[in-house]
Each structure stands twice: as C-alpha cells, then as structure tokens.
C-alpha positions in Angstrom: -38.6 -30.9 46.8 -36.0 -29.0 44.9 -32.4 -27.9 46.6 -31.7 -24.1 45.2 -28.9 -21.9 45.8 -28.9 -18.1 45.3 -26.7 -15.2 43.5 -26.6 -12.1 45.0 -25.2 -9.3 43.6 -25.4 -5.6 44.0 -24.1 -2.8 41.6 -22.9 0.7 43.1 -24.5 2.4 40.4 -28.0 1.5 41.0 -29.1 2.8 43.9 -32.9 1.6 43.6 -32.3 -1.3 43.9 -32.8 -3.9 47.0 -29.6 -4.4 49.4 -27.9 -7.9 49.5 -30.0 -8.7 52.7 -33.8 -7.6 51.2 -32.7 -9.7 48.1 -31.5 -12.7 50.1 -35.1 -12.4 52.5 -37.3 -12.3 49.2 -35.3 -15.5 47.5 -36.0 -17.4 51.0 -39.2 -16.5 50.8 -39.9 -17.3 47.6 -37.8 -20.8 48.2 -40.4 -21.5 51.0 -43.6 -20.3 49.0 -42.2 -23.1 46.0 -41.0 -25.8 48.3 -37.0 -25.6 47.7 -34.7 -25.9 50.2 -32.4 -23.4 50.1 -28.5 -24.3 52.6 -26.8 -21.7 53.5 -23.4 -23.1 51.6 -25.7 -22.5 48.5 -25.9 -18.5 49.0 -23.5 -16.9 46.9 -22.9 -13.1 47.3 -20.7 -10.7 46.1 -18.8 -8.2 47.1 -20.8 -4.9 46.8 -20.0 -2.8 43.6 -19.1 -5.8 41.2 -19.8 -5.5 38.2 -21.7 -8.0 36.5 -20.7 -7.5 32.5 -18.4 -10.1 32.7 -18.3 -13.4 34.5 -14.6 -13.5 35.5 -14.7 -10.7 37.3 -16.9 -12.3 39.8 -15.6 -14.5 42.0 -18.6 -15.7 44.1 -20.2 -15.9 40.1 -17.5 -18.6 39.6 -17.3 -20.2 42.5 -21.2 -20.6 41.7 -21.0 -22.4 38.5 -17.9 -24.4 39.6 -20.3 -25.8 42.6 -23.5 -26.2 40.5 -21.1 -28.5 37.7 -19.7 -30.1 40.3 -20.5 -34.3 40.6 -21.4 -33.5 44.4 -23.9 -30.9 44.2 -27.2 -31.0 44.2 -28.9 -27.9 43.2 -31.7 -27.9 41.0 -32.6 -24.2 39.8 -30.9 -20.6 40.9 -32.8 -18.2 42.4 -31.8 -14.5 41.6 -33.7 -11.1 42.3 -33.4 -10.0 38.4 -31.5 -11.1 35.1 -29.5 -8.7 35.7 -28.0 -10.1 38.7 -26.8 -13.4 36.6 -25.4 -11.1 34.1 -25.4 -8.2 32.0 -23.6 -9.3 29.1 -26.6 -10.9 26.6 -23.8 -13.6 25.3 -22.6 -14.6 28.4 -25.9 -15.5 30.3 -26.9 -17.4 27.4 -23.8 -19.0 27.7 -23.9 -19.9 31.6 -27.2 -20.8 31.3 -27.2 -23.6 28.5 -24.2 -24.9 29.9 -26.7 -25.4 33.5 -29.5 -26.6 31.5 -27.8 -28.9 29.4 -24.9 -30.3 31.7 -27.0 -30.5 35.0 -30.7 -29.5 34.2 -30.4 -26.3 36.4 -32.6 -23.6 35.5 -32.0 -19.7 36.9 -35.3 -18.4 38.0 -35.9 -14.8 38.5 -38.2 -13.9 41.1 -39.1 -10.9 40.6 -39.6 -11.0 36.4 -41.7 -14.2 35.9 -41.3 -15.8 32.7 -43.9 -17.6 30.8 -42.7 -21.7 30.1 -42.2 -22.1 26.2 -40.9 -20.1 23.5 -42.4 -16.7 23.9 -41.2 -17.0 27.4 -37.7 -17.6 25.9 -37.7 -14.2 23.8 -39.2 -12.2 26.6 -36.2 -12.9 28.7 -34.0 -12.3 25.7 -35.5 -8.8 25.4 -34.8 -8.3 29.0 -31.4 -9.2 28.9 -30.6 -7.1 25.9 -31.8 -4.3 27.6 -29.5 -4.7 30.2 -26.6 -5.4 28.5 -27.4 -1.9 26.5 -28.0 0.0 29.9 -24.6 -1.7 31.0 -22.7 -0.6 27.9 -23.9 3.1 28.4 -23.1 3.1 31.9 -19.3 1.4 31.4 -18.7 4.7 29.7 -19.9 6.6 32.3 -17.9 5.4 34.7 -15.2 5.0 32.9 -15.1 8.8 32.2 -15.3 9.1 36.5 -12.5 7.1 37.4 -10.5 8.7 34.7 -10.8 12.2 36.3 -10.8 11.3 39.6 -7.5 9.1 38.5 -5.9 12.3 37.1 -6.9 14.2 40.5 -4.8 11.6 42.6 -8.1 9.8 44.3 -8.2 6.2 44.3 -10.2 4.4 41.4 -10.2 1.0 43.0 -10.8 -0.5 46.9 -8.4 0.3 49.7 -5.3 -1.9 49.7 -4.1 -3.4 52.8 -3.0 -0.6 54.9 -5.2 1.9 54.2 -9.1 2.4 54.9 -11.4 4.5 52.5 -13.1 7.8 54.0 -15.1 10.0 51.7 -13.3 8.8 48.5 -9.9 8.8 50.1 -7.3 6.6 51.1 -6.5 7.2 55.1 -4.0 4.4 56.9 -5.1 1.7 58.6 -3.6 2.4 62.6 -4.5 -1.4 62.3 -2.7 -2.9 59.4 -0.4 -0.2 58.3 2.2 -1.2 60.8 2.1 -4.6 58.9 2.9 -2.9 55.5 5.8 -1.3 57.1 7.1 -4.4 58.9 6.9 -6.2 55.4 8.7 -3.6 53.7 11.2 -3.4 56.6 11.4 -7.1 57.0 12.8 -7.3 53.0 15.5 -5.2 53.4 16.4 -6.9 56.2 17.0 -10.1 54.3 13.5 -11.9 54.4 12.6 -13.2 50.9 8.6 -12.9 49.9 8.0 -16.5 51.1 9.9 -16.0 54.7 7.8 -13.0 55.2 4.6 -15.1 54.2 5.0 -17.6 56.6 6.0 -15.1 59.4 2.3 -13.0 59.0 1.3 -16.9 59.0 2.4 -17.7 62.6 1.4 -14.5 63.9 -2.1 -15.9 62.8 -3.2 -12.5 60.7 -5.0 -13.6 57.5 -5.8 -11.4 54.2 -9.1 -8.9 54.3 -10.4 -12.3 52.2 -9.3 -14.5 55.1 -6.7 -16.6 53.4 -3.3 -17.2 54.1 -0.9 -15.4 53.0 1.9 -16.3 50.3 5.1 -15.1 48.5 2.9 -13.2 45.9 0.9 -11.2 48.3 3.9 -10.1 50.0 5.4 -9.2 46.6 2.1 -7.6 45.4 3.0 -5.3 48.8 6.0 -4.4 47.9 5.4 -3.7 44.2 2.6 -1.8 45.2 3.1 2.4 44.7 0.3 3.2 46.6 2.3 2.9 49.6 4.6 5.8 49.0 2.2 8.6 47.7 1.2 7.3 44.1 -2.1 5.8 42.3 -1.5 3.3 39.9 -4.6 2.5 37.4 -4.4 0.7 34.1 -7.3 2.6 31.8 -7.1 -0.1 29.2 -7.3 -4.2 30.8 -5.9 -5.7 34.5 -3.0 -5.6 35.4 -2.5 -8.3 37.2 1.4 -9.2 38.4 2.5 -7.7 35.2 4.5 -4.2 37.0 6.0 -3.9 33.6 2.9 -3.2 31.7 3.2 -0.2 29.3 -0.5 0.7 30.2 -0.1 1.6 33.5 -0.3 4.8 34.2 1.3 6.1 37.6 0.4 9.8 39.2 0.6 11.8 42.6 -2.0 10.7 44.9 -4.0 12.9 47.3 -3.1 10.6 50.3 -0.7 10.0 52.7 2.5 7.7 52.3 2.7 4.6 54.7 6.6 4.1 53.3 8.7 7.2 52.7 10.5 7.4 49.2 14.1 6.7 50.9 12.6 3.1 52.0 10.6 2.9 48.9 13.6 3.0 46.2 15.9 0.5 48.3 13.0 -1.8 48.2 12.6 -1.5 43.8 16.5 -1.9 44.3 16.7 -4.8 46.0 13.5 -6.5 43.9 15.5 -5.5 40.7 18.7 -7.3 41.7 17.1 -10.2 43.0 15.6 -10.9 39.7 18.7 -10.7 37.9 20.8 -12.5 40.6 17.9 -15.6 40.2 16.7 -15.6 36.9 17.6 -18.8 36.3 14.5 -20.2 38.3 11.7 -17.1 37.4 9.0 -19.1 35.7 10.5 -22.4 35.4 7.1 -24.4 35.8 7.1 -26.9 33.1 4.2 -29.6 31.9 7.2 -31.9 31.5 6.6 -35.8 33.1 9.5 -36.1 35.0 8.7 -39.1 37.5 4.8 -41.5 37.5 4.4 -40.3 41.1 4.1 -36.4 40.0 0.4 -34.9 41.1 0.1 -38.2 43.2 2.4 -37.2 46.1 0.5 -35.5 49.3 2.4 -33.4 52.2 1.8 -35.1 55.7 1.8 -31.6 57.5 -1.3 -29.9 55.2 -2.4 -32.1 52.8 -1.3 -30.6 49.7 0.2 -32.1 46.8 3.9 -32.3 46.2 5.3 -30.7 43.0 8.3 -31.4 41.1 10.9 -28.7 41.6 15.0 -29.3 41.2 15.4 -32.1 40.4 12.8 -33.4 43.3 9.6 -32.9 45.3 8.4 -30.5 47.6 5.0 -29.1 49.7 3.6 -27.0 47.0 1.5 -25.0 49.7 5.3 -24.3 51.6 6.7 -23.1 48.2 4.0 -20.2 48.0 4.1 -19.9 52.2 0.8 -21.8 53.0 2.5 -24.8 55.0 5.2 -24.2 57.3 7.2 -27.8 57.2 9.3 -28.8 54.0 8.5 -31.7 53.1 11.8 -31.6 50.3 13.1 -34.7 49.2 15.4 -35.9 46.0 13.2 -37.4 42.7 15.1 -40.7 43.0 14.9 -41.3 47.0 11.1 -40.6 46.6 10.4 -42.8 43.8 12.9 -45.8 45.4 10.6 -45.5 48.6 7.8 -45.4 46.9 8.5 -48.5 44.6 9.3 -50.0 47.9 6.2 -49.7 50.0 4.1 -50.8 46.8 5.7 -53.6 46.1 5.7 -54.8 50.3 1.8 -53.9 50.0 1.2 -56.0 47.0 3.0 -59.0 48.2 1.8 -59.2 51.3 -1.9 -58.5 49.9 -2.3 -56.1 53.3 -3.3 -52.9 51.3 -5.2 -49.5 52.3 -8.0 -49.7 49.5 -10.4 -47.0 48.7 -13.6 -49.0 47.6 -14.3 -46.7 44.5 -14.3 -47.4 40.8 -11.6 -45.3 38.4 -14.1 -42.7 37.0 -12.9 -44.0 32.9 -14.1 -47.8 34.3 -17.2 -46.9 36.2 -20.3 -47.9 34.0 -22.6 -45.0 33.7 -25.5 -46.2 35.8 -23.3 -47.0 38.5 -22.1 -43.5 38.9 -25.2 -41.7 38.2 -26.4 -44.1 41.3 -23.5 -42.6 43.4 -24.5 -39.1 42.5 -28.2 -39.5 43.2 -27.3 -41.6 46.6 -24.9 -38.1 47.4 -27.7 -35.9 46.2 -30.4 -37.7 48.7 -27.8 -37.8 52.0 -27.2 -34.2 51.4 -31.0 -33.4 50.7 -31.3 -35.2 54.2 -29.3 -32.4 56.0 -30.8 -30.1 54.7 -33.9 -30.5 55.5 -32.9 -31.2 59.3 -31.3 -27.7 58.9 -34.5 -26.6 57.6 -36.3 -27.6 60.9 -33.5 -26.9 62.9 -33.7 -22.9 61.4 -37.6 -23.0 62.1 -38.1 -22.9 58.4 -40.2 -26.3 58.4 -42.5 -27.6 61.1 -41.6 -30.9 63.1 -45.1 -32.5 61.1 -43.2 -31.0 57.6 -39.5 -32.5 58.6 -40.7 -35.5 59.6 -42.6 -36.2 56.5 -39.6 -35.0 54.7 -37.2 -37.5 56.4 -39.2 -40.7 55.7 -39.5 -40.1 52.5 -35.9 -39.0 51.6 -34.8 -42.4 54.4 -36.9 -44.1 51.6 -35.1 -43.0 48.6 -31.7 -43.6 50.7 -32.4 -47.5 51.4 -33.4 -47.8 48.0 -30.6 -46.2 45.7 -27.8 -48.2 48.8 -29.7 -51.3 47.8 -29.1 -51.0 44.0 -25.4 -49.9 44.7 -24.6 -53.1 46.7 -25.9 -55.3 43.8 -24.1 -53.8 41.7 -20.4 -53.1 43.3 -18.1 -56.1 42.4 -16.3 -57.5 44.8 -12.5 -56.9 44.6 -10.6 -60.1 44.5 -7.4 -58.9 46.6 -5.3 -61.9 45.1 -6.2 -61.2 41.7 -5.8 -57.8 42.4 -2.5 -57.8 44.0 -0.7 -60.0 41.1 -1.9 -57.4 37.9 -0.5 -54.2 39.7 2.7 -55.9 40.4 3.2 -56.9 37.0 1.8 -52.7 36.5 4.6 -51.9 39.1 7.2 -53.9 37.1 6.7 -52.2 34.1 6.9 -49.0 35.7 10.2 -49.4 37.6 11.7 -50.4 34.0 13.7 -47.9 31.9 12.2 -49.1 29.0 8.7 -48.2 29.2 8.2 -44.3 28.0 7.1 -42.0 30.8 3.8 -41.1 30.0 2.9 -44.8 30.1 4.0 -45.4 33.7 2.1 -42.3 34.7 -1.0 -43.7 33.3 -0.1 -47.6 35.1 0.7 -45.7 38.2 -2.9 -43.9 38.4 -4.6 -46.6 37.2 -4.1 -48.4 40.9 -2.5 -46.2 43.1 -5.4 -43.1 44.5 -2.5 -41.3 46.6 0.8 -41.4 48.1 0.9 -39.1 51.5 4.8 -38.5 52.3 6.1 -38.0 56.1 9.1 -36.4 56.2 10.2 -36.3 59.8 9.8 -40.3 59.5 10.9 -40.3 56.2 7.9 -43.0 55.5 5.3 -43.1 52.8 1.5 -44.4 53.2 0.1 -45.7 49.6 -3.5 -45.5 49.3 -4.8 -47.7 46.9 -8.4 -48.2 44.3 -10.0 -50.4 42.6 
C-alpha cells in the first residue's frame, strides 16, 4: 500500500477544465481504485488563478516538495489531474521531478493522461509538457496585454488587499476590515511603531485572510500600500516585493473608493520617511556574524521560537516581528554566564535532560534509514485508521491493514533496539566538560565553540520572568 498526496491547482484562464473539488473526488477515486492511501495533510491546493509557469509562485507547490523531501514524510507518488497542474514550464517539471525520483523515489502520476512505463512513455510526457509550456507562453501575453489596459483604466490587476472586497472587477471596502486599515493608519500617527500595532491586531485575536499572525511588515506593507487612498500600483516588469522604491512601479488613478483620505495619507509617507532617516543606523543590520556558541540554540519559554542576536544580546525573534507578545531580552554575556552555569551543574552532577537521538553527521546510515522507515510505518498506521474511520476501507480491509503494518512496526523497533548504544552518562558527562572548558576559553576561535557547543547541547529554552535556563542535551 502506497501513501500519496495530491496537487491541485486551477488556472482562471481555462474554464474547461474540472473545479478544485471534481479534481480532488477523481484523485480519491483513483487513490482507492490503486490501493494508496491518500491523508488529508497530503492534499495540496492552491489558490484559484495561480499560475503554474513558475514554481515560486506557488506556495501550496512549495510547501509540496518541501513535505515530500522532508526525513518524515512518507509519500510515495503524486497524484495530479494533468501535467499541467505540476507545471507548465518544460524545465522546471523536469527539474521537480528528478529531484522526487532521485532523492525520495516519488513519482507524479497523472490520472487522467496515462503514460506507458519505459522510454517512449518518457517522450510522450515530454511532448505533453512542451505543449503546455507553448500554450502557457502564448497565453502570458495575452494576459499580460489585459492587465495592462485594465491597469491604465484604474481597475485592479491583482487580488483585493485587506480592506477592500472584489465585485465585478472592482475594488469595494470591506464594512468588515476597512475599519482596521484605518485604525492602523490612525494608530501610526498616533505614535504606534509597525511592531506595537502587530501585536495590538494580535490581542484582539484578528488573523491575516491567510490566517497567520500578524507582524511589523504587514502593518508596514498597509501603510505603504497606495491602494488605500485612490491609486493602483502594478509593476509590469517583475514583483515588487517590499521594494516601494522600485523604478518599475508604475502608480495611476484608480476607479475605486479611498479607505484613507489624501490629508491622512501624506502624514503617514511623512512620518515613514523620517523614521527611516531618524533610525537608519539599525535598517538591515542582520549579519551571518558568530557572535556567541549559544546563537540559533536559544528557545523563548513564552512561544517556542528561537532567540536571535540583536544589540549586543538575545531576544524572542517571533516578538521582534510581533508574533510573541513577552520579551524575552537579555544581555550576550548574562545569557552565556547562565548558560555556562547550568551546563556545567548538569555535567557534574550527571542529572541531565537527554534526548536519546544520534547527531545526524554521527548516525550510521542504516540506523537512520531504520528511523525513517519505523516513522514511515507509525504514520502509515494512522492513516489507514483514518481510512476506516472516513468509510474509505471496510472494518475486514483495516483490519488486515493493521496487522500487517503492527508486523512491520515490531520488526523495524526490534532492529533499532539492537542497534542503539547505550549512553554511558559518566563517560559522557566528563568529554562535554572538557567540550565546555574549551568553549568558555578566550582562546579557542568562535566558530570552533559553536561546533563543540552543538555537538552536545540539542537546545537551551530561556525563561525570563524566572530568569532560569533548561539545557536539553544529545547523544
């Protein structure tokens, strides 16, 4: 039994084609008629009207191949309804799909264009594929020619922003979230920076149209934004992105209503452009730079995520951009002196928190692949159990399915246990101490203690109401 996940993906332009729902009943089907499981957390659908010529403009795309290369997963093939919805660009499925085949044996099946196994099978799906990277190519014109003229005509050429909802081609505002454009805008002038106002939407518990939280660059994006005062902004030649500066964007009157009058509007750029001048000095100062062996080890006790260096200490990276709402700030050398501190108890009194793994550079190879196959088989096992649970299988089919996957289970778990050494805490504790030593000395260069430090230590989580430090350790 195979475990498959699916791509879905529907283009705007093609309007004979099946809808995200009659593609996604067809793969199930065919899933069922070829005995693959197919989990819902393996059914990747995008956003209606992306385009498919180039992978990283698809998100779910990504997110798709990041999951299928990933040491966890285990899917065997993906299912789509045509080439087409893997990709239109010739280069680019080739690409993806050696990278599958080679890396993790995954094969992309289409189900409605069976292919023929060997080598004339091969060039008939390179025929198909060049025919629809040609039929993209002609249509990119196309449509590049419409968004130019309705661009010119002040229409939208891209998705409603926050704030506004689309009606027959036209930006009207949202009586839902336009009040929260205003409040943003408002709130700035007021003296809220991007990341106060972040964490403000946070509390109030409203989430982006993609359900994340909010941070300082989606507040900025807002306020940057023209759209909001009467104009369309397109860039005819590449995105955009955060750069407002661009000398390819292009800016003209747009057919809809302003949510911020011009007045508001101009004290808003005023206020950006003096900010930027009045703190240069820390605009884009992210640096590679080693600047302590703890750095990218560090965890926040309030959400989990890693601390990053920032003058001249640590801090939540998730409450720099807005995600977290405690600061978890604290100086580089009363970090690493606590830190130093609780290794060095843990060590000598031998009571440590270890995580029974092996450091992925030390693990021999058919240890790991064990782990992965022992992963694959425990995930298989839920599946299937959703399988039944979804009416998918019969109780007779489950049950079969269980046994035999319990089998595999026992087996794989018995060859692991033979084969994980036991971790002689003694022996242990006296070589990272003598590690720990070496770090703490001003002698050794910093890129060595970084790699002494992560060759023991997993994670550090710091607590900054307590001002204590929990040290996770490997072996």
């Amino acid at each position: 039994m195979q475990t498959a996940a699916a791509y879905i993906r529907v283009s705007t332009d093609d309007q004979l084609e099946y809808s995200p729902e009659s593609q996604l009943e067809l793969i199930q089907q065919y899933a069922k008629e070829h005995d693959m499981i197919l989990p819902a957390e393996y059914i990747f659908r995008e956003a209606e009207g992306i385009s498919g010529r180039k992978a990283e403009k698809r998100p779910e795309f990504q997110r798709m191949i990041a999951t299928a290369r990933s040491d966890k997963s285990d899917i065997n093939v993906i299912l789509v309804w045509k080439f087409s919805r893997f990709a239109r660009n010739q280069e680019e499925s080739i690409v993806y799909k050696s990278l599958l085949k080679r890396e993790k044996g995954i094969s992309v099946v289409s189900i409605s264009e069976p292919i023929a196994d060997g080598e004339f099978g091969s060039l008939i799906e390179r025929i198909i594929e060049w025919m629809d990277g040609y039929y993209s190519v002609r249509l990119a014109g196309e449509v590049k020619r419409g968004m130019t003229k309705a661009f010119e005509t002040g229409h939208p050429v891209s998705i409603a922003p926050i704030g506004y909802l689309m009606k027959e081609s036209k930006l009207v505002p949202d009586p839902d979230s336009a009040p929260l454009v205003q409040m943003i805008f408002h709130d700035y002038l007021d003296g809220l920076g991007a990341k106060k106002i972040a964490m403000k939407i946070n509390t109030m518990g409203i989430r982006t149209r993609r359900g994340n939280l909010w941070e300082n660059r989606t507040v900025d994006y807002i306020l940057r934004n023209p759209v909001y005062h009467g104009k369309i902004r397109w860039n005819p030649d590449h995105i955009t992105r955060r750069d407002y500066d661009d000398p390819s964007v292009r800016i003209v009157d747009g057919q809809h209503e302003p949510i911020i009058d011009a007045k508001t509007w101009a004290a808003v750029q005023e206020k950006i452009a003096k900010n930027r001048v009045l703190h240069s000095k820390y605009i884009h100062q992210i640096t590679p730079t080693l600047h302590s062996p703890l750095q990218g080890l560090c965890k926040c006790s309030n959400c989990g995520a890693t601390m990053s260096f920032t003058r001249g200490g640590f801090q939540c990276s998730a409450f720099a951009h807005g995600r977290c709402t405690v600061s978890h700030y604290i100086a580089l050398d009363k970090l690493e002196s606590l830190a130093y501190y609780f290794i060095e108890r843990d060590l000598t009194s031998g009571d440590v928190a270890l995580i029974h793994r092996t450091h992925p550079e030390q693990e021999k190879g058919s240890v790991a692949i064990v782990r992965q196959q022992l992963d694959r088989e425990r995930q298989k096992l839920s599946r299937v159990k959703e399988a039944y649970a979804s009416g998918v299988d019969t109780l007779e089919e489950y049950q079969q399915n269980k046994m035999r996957i319990n089998k595999q289970i026992a087996k794989l778990e018995s060859q692991l246990k033979q084969s994980t050494p036991k971790v002689d805490i003694k022996a242990y504790c006296k070589e990272n101490l003598a590690k720990l030593a070496r770090i703490k000395s001003p002698d050794v260069p910093m890129d060595e203690k970084s790699k002494l430090m992560r060759s023991f230590v997993d994670h550090i989580v710091f607590n900054r109401k307590t001002c204590g430090i929990a040290v996770f350790y490997y072996a």
